[in-house]
N, C-alpha and C positions, 0 to 999 in steps of 0.2 A: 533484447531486454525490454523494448517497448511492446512488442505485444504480450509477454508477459504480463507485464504492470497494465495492462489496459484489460487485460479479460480478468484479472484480480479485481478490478475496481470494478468492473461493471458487475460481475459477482457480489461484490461486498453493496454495490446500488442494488440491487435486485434482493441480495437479501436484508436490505436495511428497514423495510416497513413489515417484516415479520417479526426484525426486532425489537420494533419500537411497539409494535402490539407484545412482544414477552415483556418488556420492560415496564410496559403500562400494567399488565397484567398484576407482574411482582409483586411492584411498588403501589398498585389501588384494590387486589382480588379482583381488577373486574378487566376481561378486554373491552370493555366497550365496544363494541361490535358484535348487534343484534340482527342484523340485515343486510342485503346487499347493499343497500345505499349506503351505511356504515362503513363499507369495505372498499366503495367508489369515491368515498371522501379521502382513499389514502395516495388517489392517484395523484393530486397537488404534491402532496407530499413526496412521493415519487418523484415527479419532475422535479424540484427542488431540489433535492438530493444531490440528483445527476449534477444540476447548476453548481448548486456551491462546492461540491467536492471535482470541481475543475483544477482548480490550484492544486489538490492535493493529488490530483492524477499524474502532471507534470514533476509538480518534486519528489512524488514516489518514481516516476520515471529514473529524475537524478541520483536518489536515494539509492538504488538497483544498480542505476553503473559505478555508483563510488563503493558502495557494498561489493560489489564483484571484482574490484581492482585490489580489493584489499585479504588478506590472508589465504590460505589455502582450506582452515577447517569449514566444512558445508554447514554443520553445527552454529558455530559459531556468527555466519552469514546470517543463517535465520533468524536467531535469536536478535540482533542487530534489523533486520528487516523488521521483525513482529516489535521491537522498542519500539523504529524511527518512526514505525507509521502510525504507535500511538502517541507519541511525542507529538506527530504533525496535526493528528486529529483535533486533541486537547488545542495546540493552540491553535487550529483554525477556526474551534469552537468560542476559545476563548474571544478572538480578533471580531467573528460574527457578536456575539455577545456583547462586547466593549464598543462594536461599531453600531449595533439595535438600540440598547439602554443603556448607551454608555456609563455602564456600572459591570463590575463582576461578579455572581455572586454565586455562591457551590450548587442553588436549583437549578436555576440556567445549565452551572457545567453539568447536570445531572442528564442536559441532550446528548452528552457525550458515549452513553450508554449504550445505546442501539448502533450507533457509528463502531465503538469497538468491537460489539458483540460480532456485529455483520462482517467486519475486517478481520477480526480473528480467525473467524468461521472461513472466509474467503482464502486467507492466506492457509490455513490447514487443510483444507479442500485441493488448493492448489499446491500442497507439497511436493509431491511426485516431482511436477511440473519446473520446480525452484531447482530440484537436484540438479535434473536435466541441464537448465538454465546454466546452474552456475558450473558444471563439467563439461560442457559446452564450452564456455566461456575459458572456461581452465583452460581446454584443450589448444584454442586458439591462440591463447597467450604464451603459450609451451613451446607452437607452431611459429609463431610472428618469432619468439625470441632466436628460436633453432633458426629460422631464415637471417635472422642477423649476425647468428657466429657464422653463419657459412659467408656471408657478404665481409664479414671480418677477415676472415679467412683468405677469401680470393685475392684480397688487396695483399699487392707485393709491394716490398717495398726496395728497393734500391739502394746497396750501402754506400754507393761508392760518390753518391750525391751529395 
């Protein structure tokens, strides 16, 4: 489960500054970025990223295994995965937000844009990957159980005690 959720994230870091060049795009008609050194400026950015989507690496980590414990539809995993992570995104944008200018206000959440974009993009890239994961996961859970009816099983018990 954890190297899933860590090549997801490092995917969704990687592609977060091509997001935030389409976002700027969108939302001004202009990428801004005329030159190399324009594109050298995005490397802070870049590191940043990786920093503050730390927390969100870990409780996607957690996200992943309580997601995997729960039902059997792979559908429905997903769609639960692609909420929680935007769930966690907003607020860890909000938390940075409230923690910079301690104020909220919808321009600010408007950094949230590229973060999704990039995570969306990450996690459907990475589908394939998720099925596997979670039949995987299934399989083992099928396994552990089947080894506990047989351990059920072996136990005798003695009426005459």
């Amino acid at each position: 489960m954890f190297l899933h959720t860590i090549y997801t994230w490092v995917l969704a870091n990687l592609l977060h500054p091509l997001a935030a060049i389409l976002v700027i795009w969108l939302i001004t008609g202009d990428p801004g970025l005329y030159s190399m050194e324009d594109f050298i400026l995005l490397v802070p950015f870049f590191m940043f990223s990786f920093f503050v989507s730390i927390p969100s690496l870990l409780l996607g980590w957690g996200l992943l295994e309580w997601i995997a414990c729960t039902g059997d539809d792979v559908i429905g995993k997903f769609i639960s995965w692609v909420f929680g992570l935007s769930v966690m995104i907003v607020l860890q944008m909000t938390a940075i937000c409230f923690w910079v200018e301690e104020k909220i206000e919808i321009d600010s959440l408007a950094m949230c844009l590229p973060a999704l974009i990039s995570t969306w993009l990450a996690i459907v890239l990475r589908l394939r990957d998720f099925k596997t994961v979670m039949s995987t996961n299934r399989s083992s859970q099928v396994q552990s159980q089947g080894e506990q009816i047989r351990i059920d099983n072996s136990i005798k018990i003695d009426p005459n005690i």
